[in-house]
C-alpha positions as CSV (number, residue, x, y, z in Angstrom):
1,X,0.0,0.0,0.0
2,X,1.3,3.5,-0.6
3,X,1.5,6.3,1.6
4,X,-1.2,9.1,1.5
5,X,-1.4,12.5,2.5
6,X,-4.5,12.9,5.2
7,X,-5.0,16.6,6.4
8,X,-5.6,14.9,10.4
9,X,-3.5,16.3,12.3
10,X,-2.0,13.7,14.7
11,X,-0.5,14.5,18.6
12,X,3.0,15.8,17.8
13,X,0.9,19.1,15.7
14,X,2.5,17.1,12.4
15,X,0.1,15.6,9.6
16,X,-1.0,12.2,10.0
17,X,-0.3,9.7,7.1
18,X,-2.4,6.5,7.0
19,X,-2.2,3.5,3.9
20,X,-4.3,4.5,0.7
21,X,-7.0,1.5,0.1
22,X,-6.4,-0.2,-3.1
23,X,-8.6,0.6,-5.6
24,X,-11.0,-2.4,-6.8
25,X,-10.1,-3.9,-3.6
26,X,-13.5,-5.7,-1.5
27,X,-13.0,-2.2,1.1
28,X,-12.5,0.4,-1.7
29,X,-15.8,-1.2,-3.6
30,X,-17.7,-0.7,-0.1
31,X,-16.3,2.7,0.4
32,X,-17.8,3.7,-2.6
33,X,-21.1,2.1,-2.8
34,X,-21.6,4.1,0.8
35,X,-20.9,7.5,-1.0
36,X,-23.0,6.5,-3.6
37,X,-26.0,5.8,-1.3
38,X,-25.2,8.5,1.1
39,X,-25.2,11.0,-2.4
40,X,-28.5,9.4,-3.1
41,X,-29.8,10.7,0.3
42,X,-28.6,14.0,-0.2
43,X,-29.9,14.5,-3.4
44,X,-33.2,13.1,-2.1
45,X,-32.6,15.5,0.6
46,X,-33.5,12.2,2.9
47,X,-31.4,14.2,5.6
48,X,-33.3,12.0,8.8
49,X,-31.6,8.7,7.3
50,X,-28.6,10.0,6.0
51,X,-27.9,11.4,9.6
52,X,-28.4,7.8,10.3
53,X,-25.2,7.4,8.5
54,X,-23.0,9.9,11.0
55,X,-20.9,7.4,13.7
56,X,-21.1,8.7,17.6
57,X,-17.3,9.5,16.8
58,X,-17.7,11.9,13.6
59,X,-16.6,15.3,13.0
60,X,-18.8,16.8,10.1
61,X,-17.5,20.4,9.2
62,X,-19.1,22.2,6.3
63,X,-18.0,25.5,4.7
64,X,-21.1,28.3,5.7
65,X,-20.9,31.2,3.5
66,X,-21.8,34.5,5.2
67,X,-24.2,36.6,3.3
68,X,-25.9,40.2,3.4
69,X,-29.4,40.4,2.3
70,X,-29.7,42.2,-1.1
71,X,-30.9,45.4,0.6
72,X,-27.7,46.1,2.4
73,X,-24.9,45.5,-0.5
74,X,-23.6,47.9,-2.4
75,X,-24.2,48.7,-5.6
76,X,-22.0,48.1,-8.7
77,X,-22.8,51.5,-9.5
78,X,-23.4,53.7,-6.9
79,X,-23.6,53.8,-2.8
């Protein structure tokens, strides 16, 4: 197995690095088939059972853009 960058950050402050799973191996096939179903929720917006999907030991972060309501941006031209 190669080596693979994973943006973890281990006890030392460094990067972690853990073993890439081979592709077309039995646990790669798995991995995917679980993105593909948990896509399939999302697109579904099925949120209640893809939660279902979340271990008691995740950490889900996702990106929130900050936005001002129409009324309060500026103008291209003008104040």
């Amino acid at each position: 197995m190669s080596e693979v960058f994973n943006p973890a950050v281990d006890n030392s402050g460094e990067p972690a690095v853990t073993d890439r799973v081979p592709v077309g191996s039995d646990m790669y096939n798995r991995i995917v088939e679980f993105l593909y179903d948990e896509a399939a929720l999302l697109d579904n917006l099925q949120l209640n059972e893809w939660a279902k999907c979340f271990t008691e030991d995740i950490v889900y972060q996702a990106p929130v853009k900050v936005t001002q309501p129409a009324r309060t941006r500026r103008r291209k031209d003008g104040p």
